[in-house]
C-alpha positions as CSV (number, residue, x, y, z in Angstrom):
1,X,18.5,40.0,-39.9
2,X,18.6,36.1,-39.4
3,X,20.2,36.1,-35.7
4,X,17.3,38.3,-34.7
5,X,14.6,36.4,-35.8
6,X,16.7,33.4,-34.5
7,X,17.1,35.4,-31.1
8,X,13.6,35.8,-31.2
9,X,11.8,33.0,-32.0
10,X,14.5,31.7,-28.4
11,X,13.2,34.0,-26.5
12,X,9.5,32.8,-27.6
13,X,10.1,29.6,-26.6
14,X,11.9,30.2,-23.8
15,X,8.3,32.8,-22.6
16,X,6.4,29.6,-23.9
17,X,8.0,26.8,-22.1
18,X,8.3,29.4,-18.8
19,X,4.4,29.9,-19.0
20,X,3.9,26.1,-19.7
21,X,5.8,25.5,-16.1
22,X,4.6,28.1,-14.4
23,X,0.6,26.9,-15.5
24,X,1.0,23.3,-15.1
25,X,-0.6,22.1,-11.8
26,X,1.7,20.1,-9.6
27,X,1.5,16.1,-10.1
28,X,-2.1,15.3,-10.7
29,X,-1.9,16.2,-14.2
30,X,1.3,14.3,-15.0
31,X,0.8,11.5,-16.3
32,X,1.7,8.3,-13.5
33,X,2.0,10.7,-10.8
34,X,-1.1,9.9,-9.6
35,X,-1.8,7.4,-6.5
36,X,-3.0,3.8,-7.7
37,X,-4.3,1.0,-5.7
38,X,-4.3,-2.4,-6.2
39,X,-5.4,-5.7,-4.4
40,X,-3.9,-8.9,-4.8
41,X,-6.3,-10.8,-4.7
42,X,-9.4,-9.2,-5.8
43,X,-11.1,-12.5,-3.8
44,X,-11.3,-15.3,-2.2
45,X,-13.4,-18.5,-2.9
46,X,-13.6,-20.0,0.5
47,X,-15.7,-23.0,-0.8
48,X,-18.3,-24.7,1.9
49,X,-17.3,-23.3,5.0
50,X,-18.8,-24.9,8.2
51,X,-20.4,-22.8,11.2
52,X,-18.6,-25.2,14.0
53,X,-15.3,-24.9,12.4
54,X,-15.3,-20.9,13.5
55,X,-14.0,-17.9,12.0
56,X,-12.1,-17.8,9.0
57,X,-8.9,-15.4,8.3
58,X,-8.4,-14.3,4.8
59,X,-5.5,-11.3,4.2
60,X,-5.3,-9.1,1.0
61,X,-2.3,-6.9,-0.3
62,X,-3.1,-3.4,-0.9
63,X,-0.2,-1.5,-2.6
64,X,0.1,2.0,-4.3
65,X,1.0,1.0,-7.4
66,X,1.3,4.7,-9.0
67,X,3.9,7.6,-8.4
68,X,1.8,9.8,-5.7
69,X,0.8,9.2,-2.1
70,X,-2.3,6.9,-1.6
71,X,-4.6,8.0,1.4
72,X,-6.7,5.6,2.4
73,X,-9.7,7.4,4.0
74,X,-12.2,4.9,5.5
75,X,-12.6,0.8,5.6
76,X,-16.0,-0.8,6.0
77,X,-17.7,-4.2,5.0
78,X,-21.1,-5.2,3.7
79,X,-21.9,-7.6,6.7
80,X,-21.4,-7.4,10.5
81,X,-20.2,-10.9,9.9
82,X,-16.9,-9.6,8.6
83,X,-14.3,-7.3,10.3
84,X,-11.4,-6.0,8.4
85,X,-7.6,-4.3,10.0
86,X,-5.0,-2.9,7.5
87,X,-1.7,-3.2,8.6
88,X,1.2,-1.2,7.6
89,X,4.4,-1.9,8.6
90,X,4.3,-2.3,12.5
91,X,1.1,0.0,12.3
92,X,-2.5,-1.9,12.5
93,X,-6.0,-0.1,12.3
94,X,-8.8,-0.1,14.3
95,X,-11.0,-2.7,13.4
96,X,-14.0,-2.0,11.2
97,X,-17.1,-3.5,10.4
98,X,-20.8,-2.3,8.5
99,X,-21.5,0.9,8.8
100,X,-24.0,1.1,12.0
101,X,-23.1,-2.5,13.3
102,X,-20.4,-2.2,16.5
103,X,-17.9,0.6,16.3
104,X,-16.2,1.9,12.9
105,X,-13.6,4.9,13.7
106,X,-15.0,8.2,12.3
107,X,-11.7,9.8,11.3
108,X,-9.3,7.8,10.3
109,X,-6.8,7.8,7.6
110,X,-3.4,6.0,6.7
111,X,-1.4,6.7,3.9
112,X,0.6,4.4,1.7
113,X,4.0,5.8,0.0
114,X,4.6,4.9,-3.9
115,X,5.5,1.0,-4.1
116,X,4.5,0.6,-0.2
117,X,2.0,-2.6,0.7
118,X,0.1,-3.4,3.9
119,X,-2.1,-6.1,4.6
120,X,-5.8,-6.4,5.1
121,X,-7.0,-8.9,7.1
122,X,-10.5,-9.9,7.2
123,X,-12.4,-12.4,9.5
124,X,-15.6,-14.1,8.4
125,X,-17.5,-15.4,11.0
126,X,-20.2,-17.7,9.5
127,X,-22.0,-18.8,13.0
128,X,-23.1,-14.7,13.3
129,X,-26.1,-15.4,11.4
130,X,-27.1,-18.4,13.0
131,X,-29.1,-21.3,10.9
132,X,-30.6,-17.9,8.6
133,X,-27.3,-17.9,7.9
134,X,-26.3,-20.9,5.5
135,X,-26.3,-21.0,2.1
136,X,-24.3,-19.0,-0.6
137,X,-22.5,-15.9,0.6
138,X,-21.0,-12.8,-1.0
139,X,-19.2,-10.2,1.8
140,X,-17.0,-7.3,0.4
141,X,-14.8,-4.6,2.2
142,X,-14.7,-1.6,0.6
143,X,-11.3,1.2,0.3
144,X,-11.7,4.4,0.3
145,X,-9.0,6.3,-1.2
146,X,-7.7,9.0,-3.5
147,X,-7.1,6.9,-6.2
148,X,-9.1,9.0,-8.8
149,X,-9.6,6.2,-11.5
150,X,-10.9,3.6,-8.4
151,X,-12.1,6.2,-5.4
152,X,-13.6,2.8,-4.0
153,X,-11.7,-0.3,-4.3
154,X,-12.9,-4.1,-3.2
155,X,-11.6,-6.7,-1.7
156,X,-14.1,-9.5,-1.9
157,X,-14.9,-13.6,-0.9
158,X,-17.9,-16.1,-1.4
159,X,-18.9,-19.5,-0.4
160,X,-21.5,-21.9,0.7
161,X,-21.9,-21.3,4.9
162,X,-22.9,-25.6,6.1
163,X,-23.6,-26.2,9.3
């Protein structure tokens, strides 16, 4: 009498645990399987930058930081002052800009493998507004990517444009 209900109350856990596995979606629902971005560093101060001095270069990590692929899905800034790249491994993107400003690749998509970094490199131009253009700044470019908690990340700088 006790080895069956031993043998069955096995056998129920072995039908629960089957049907457990057999319901549980593949890695989204894991815990840390999930793709996670992160930018190092979130900004940049640039301080007073000067118009005749030219265009300044800033460059940004971006690295999956979770346990899934990361698909980054689309680049774009907030200014046509500022252009962006990422570049993975030899790899570099198009270059992208404001939405409606110069050309911005309409499909386009690069994907970075768990622990994986590439670089973003922005260029500010602070003589593209011309003498409207001094004073305090604030220009972001904006990730797109699977990452559920952070669907759009930023990597942002501000400063004082001078003559």
């Amino acid at each position: 009498m006790q080895k069956t209900i031993i043998s069955i109350v096995l056998i129920g856990g072995a039908i629960f645990l089957v049907g457990k596995i057999m319901t549980t979606p593949p890695e989204a629902s894991r815990p840390g399987a999930a793709p996670r971005i992160e930018i190092s560093p979130s900004e940049y101060d640039l301080g007073q930058v000067s118009m005749a001095q030219g265009k300044i270069t800033r460059v940004y990590q971006v690295k999956n930081v979770g346990e899934g692929p990361l698909k980054l899905s689309a680049i774009w800034t907030s200014c046509a002052c500022t252009t962006a790249a990422l570049k993975i491994d030899q790899k570099t993107s198009p270059l992208f800009g404001m939405p409606g400003h110069g050309v911005n690749p309409a499909f386009w998509s690069e994907t970075l493998a768990p622990g994986q970094a590439g670089e973003l490199e922005v260029v500010f131009d602070p003589a593209f507004h011309g003498p409207t253009g001094l004073g305090e700044i604030v220009r972001v470019v904006y990730l797109e990517s699977n990452d559920k908690a952070r669907p759009r990340s930023e990597a942002k700088f501000f400063g004082e444009v001078i003559p």
